[in-house]
N, C-alpha and C positions, 0 to 999 in steps of 0.2 A: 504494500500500500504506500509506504513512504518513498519507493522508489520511484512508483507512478505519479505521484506529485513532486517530487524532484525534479523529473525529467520532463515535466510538463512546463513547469514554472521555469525552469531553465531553457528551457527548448523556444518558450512564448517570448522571454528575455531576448535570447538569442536573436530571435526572428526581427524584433523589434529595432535592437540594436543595429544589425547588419540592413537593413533597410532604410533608416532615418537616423545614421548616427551622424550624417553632417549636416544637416538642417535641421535636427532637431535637439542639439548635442545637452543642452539642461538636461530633457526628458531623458535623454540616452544617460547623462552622469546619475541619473535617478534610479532605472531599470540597472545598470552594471552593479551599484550598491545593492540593490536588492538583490539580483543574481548573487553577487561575490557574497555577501551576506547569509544568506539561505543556503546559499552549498558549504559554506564554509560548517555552519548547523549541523546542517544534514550529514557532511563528512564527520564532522568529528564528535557528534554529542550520539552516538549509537548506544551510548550508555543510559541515556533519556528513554523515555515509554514513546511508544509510535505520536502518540496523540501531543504528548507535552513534546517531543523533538520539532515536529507540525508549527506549534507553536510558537518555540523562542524561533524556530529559525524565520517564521512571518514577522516576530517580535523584531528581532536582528537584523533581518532584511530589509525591513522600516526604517530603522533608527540610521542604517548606513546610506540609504536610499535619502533620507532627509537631511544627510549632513554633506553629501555629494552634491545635491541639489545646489544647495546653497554654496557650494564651493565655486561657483562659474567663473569666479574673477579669477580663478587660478587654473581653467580649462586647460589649457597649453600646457604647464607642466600635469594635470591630472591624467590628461591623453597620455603624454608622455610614459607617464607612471604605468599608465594602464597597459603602452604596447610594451615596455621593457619587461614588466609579468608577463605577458600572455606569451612574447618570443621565448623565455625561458622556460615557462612548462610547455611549449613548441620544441626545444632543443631535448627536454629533459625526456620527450615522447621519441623524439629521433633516435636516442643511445638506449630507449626504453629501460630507462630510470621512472617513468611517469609512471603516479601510484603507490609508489614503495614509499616506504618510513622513513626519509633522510634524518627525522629528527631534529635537532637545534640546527643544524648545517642546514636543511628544505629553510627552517624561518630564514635565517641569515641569506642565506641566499637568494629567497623572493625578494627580504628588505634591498640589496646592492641593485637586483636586478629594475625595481621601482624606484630606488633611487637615483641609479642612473638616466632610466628612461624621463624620467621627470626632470633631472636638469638638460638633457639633449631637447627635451621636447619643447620647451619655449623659443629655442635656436630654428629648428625645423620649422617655426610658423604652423599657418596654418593648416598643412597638408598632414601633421602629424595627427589631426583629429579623423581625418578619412582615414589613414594607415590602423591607428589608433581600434579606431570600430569597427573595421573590417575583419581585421586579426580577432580582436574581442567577443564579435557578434559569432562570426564563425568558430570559435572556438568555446561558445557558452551552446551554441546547435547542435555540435557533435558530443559535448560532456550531455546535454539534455537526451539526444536520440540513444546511448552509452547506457544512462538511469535508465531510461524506459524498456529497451531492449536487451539486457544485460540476462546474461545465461550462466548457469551453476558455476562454468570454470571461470569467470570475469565477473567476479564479485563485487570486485569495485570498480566500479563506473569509470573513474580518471585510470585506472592501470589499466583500461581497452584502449586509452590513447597513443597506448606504444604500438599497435598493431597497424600493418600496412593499411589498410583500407578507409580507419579512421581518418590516419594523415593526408590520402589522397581525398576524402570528402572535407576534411578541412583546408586543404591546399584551394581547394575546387570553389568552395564557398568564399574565401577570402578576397577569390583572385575578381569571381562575380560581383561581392557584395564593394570590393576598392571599385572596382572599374566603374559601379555604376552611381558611387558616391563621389567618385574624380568629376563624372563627367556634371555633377548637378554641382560640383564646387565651382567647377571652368565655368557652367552655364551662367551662375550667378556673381562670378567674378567677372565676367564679361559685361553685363547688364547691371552694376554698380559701379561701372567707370564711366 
């Protein structure tokens, strides 16, 4: 049960993201909170009852959804932030590391990995928010369709990310959901000068 609303809410996230993450990037820094927020839940409070997991992770998924929101003055590095995670569990899927228990080293190394993307990402301008949601939307699609579809021996949703097919449906989604956010960035950067 708690996998089908995982995978669901992630999946709707996903969708959302990769579709309007550059025109409509508030609403997008609000759905990613909530995504990162609720899977973060759902990953690691298994020790929680189905129903009360359900909950803080809705609880969690708000609260990071409302303080993202309101972050917009710092959009550029948040983009930032957000592509330097998503590339790193993209790499950590490629040596199929993705999944496993790094432990204190997994934190430290999300933190270097966000923190770096977030200072390159003010530099990059504004293309860093299409790269940004592209990477992110696609990559909250395939953790979602992962939850939903997941089979005895792939227990855990993010450890099917090291699997060839994953990565070519997240390659796949990226490359659609950039291309067709490049081109409403160009259309509208044209039409504001």
């Amino acid at each position: 049960m708690d996998a089908w609303v995982w995978g669901i809410v992630v999946l709707a996230c996903g969708v959302f993201i990769s579709a309007y993450g550059n025109v409509l990037f508030r609403f997008v820094l609000m759905f990613a909170g909530f995504a990162i927020g609720f899977s973060l839940v759902m990953w690691l409070g298994g020790f929680l009852g189905d129903a009360l997991q359900i909950v803080a992770a809705i609880v969690v998924g708000g609260i990071l959804a409302a303080v993202l929101y309101s972050l917009v003055k710092f959009a550029l590095h948040i983009a930032g932030g957000l592509l330097g995670l998503v590339l790193m569990l993209v790499i950590l899927g490629l040596f199929k590391l993705a999944g496993i228990d790094l432990g204190l080293f997994g934190y430290i190394l999300a933190l270097v990995a966000a923190g770096v993307g977030g200072f390159f990402g003010n530099r990059l301008g504004d293309i860093v928010i299409v790269a940004a949601t592209a990477l992110a939307g696609a990559y909250f699609v395939v953790l979602g369709l992962a939850a939903l579809f997941r089979t005895a021996e792939t227990e855990n949703p993010i450890a099917l990310l090291g699997t060839a097919f994953p990565l070519v449906l997240y390659i796949s989604i990226a490359l659609i959901s950039g291309l067709a956010q490049y081109q409403a960035y160009s259309l509208r950067r044209r039409f504001l000068k």
